[in-house]
C-alpha positions as CSV (number, residue, x, y, z in Angstrom):
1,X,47.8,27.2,-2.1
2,X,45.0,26.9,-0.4
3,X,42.0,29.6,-0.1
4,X,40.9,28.4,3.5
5,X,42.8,30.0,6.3
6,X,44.7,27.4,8.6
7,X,44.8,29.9,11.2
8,X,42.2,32.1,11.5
9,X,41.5,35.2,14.3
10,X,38.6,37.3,14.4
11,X,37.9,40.4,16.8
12,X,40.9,39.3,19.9
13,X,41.0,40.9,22.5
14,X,43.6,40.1,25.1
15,X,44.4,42.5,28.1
16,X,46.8,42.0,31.4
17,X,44.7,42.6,34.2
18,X,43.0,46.1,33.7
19,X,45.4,47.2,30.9
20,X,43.9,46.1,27.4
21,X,46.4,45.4,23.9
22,X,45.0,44.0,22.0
23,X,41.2,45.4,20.1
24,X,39.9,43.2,17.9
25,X,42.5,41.5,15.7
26,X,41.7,39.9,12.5
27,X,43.9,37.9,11.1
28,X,44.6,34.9,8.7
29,X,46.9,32.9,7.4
30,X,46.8,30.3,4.6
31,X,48.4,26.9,3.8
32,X,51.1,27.4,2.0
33,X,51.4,30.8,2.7
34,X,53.9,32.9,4.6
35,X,52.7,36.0,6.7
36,X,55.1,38.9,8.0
37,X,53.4,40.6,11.6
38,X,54.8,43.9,11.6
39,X,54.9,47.0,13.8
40,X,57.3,49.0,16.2
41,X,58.2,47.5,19.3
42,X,55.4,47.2,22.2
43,X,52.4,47.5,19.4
44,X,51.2,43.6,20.7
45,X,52.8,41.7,18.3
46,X,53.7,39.2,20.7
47,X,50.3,39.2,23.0
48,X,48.9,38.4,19.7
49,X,51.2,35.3,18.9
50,X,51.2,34.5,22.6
51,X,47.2,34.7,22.2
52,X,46.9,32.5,19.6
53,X,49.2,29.7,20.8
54,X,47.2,29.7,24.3
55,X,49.7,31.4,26.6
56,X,47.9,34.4,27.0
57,X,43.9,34.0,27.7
58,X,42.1,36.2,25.5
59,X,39.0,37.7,26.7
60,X,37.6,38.1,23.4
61,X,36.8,37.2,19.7
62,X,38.0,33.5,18.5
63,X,41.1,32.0,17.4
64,X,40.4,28.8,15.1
65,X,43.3,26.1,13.7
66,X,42.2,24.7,10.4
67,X,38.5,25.9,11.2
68,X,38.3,24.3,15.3
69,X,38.2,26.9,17.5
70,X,41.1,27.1,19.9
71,X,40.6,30.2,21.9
72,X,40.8,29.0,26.1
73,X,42.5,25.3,24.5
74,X,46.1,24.9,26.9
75,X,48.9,25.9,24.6
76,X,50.0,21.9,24.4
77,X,47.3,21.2,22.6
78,X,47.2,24.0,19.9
79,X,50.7,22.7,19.9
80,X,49.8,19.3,18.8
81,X,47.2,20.8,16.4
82,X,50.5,21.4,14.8
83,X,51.3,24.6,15.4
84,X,55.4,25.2,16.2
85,X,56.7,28.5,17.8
86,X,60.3,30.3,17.6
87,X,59.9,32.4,21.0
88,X,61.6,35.7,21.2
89,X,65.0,35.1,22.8
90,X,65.3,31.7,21.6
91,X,65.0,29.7,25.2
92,X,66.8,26.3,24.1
93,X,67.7,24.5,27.4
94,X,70.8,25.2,28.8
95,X,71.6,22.0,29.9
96,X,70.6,20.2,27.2
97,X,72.7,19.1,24.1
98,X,71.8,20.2,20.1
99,X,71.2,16.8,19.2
100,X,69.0,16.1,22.7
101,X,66.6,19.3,21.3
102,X,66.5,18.1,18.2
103,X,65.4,14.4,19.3
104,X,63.6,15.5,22.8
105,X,61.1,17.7,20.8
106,X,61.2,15.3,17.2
107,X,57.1,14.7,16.8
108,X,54.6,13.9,13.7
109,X,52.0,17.0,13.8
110,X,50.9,17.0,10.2
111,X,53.1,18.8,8.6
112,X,55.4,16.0,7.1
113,X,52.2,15.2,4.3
114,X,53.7,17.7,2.6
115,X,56.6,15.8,2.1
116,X,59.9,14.5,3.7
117,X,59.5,14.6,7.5
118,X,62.0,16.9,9.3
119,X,64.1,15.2,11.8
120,X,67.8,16.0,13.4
121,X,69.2,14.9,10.2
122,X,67.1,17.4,7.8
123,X,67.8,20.0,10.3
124,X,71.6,19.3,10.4
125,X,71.5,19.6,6.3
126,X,69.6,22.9,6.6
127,X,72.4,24.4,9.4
128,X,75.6,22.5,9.1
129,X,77.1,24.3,11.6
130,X,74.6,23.4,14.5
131,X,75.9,20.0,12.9
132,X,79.1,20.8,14.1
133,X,77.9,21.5,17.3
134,X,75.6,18.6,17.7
135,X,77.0,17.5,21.4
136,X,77.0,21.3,22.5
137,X,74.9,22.3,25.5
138,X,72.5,25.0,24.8
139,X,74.5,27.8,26.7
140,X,77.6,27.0,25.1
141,X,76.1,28.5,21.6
142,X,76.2,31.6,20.2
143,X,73.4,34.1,20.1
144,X,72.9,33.2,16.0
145,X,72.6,29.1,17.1
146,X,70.9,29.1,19.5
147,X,68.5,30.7,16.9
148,X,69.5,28.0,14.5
149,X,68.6,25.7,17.2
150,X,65.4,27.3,17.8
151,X,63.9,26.9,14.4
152,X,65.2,23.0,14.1
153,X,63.9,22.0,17.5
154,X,60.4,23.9,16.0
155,X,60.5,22.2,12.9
156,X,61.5,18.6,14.2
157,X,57.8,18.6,15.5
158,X,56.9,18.4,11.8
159,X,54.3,21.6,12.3
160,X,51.3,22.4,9.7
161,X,52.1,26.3,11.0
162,X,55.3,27.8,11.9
163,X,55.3,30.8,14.3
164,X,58.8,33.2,14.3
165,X,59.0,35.9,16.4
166,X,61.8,38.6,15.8
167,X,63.5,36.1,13.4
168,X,66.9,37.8,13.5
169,X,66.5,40.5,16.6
170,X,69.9,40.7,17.9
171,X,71.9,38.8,15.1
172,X,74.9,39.4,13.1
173,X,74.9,39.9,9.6
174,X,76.0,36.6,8.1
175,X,73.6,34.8,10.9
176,X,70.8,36.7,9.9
177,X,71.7,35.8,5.9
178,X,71.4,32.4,6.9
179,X,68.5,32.4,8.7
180,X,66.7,34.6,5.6
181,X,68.3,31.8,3.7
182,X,66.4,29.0,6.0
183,X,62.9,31.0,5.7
184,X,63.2,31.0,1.2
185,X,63.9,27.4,1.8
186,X,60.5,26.6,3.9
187,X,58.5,28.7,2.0
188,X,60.0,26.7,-1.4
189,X,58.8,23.4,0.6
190,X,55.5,24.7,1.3
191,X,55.7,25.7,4.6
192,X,52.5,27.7,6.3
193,X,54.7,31.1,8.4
194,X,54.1,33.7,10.2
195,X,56.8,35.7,11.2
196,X,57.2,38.9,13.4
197,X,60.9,40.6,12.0
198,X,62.0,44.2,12.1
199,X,63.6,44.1,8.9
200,X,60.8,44.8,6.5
201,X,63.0,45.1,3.6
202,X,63.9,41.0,3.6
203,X,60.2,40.2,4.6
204,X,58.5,41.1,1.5
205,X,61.4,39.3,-0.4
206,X,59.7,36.0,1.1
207,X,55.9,36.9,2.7
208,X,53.1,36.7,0.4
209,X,50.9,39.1,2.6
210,X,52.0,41.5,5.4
211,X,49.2,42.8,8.5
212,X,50.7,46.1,10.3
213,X,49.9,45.7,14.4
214,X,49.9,49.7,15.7
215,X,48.7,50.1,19.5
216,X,46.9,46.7,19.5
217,X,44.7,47.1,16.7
218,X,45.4,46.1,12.3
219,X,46.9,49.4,10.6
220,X,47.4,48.0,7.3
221,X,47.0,45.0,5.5
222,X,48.6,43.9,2.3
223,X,50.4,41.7,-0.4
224,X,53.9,42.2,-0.4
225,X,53.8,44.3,-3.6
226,X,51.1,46.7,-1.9
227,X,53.6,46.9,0.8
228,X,56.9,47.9,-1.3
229,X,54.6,50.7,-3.0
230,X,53.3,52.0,0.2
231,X,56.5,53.8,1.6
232,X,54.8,56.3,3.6
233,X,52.7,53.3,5.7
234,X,56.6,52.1,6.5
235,X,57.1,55.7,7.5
236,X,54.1,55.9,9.8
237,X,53.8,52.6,11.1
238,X,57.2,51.2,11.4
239,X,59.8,54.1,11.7
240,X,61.7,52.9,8.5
């Protein structure tokens, strides 16, 4: 693993209009290495991810991609710095088919050095039953594939950092074993993640390092064994 941060924040601030969330945020996260961004609901996990990938305009502090600073870049070309997002509530295309997501979106951002490319085929290996559903429309999935779908169309860009948020909000059981499965599997291949999940128990399973958001501001930050041992920061932080 690498000891230079592929993604690298420092003192964001990101506000809508006059009300400020975020005060700044430090953050970093290594290649190779997989993040969990935790904290209760409405604590600006997603301003922070929608900060760093250029929907959201900070007005502070810097965001950097492998050391070039991003912050004010347009979000499609921190995208083709490499850098893949699984959006909260999925938003595949209604209209378009499983296998037209998985080719529509299929692109060469750096991440494929690290090994075989991901393309429809990969991603049909990795969920065989969006494989079964390859000529689907988007809307004629379930919640739990359309997920599925989700992560393949992110991954089909071949990026250098994956970005999940909520991973399994809203999922049934077996979907959200599957998509646990999915994330052991990246970080096995060597995939750089950060992902934002509720289910904290299941994170540090996978995550090397865990940063705690609480009212727009770092509460705690961690390894994964720091994490399990501090109970009463799950308590205080996270309602758990």
């Amino acid at each position: 693993m690498s000891a230079a941060p592929l993604l690298k924040v420092e003192g964001l601030e990101t506000a809508y209009g006059a009300s400020q969330v975020l005060f700044g945020v430090d953050l970093e996260v290594r290649a190779g290495e997989v993040v969990g961004l935790l904290g209760r609901n409405g604590m600006g996990k997603t301003t922070l991810i929608r900060s760093v990938i250029g929907l959201i305009a900070a007005r502070a502090g810097s965001v950097a991609i492998d050391g070039r600073e991003v912050r004010g870049a347009s979000a499609d070309r921190i995208a083709r710095m490499g850098v893949a997002v699984v959006p909260e509530g999925r938003q595949v295309f209604p209209n378009l088919s499983v296998d037209e997501h998985l080719t529509a979106f299929a692109a060469r951002r750096g991440g494929e050095a690290r090994g075989e490319p991901w393309d429809a085929k990969r991603v049909y290996a990795l969920f065989p039953r969006l494989a079964e559903r390859r000529d689907n429309l988007g809307n004629q999935l379930s919640g739990g594939e359309q997920q599925m779908l989700a992560i393949g169309r992110a991954l089909v860009t071949n990026p250098r950092l994956l970005i999940l948020d909520e991973a399994t909000e809203g999922l049934a059981p077996l979907i959200r074993e599957e998509i646990w499965r999915c994330l052991r599997q990246l970080r096995e291949a060597g995939q750089t993640i950060l992902v934002v999940d509720k289910y904290v128990n299941r994170l540090i399973a996978i995550a090397d390092r865990h940063v705690i958001v609480e009212r727009g501001r770092i509460a705690w930050r961690g390894t994964s064994a720091e994490l399990d041992a501090d109970r009463a920061a799950w308590h205080r932080y996270l309602g758990v």
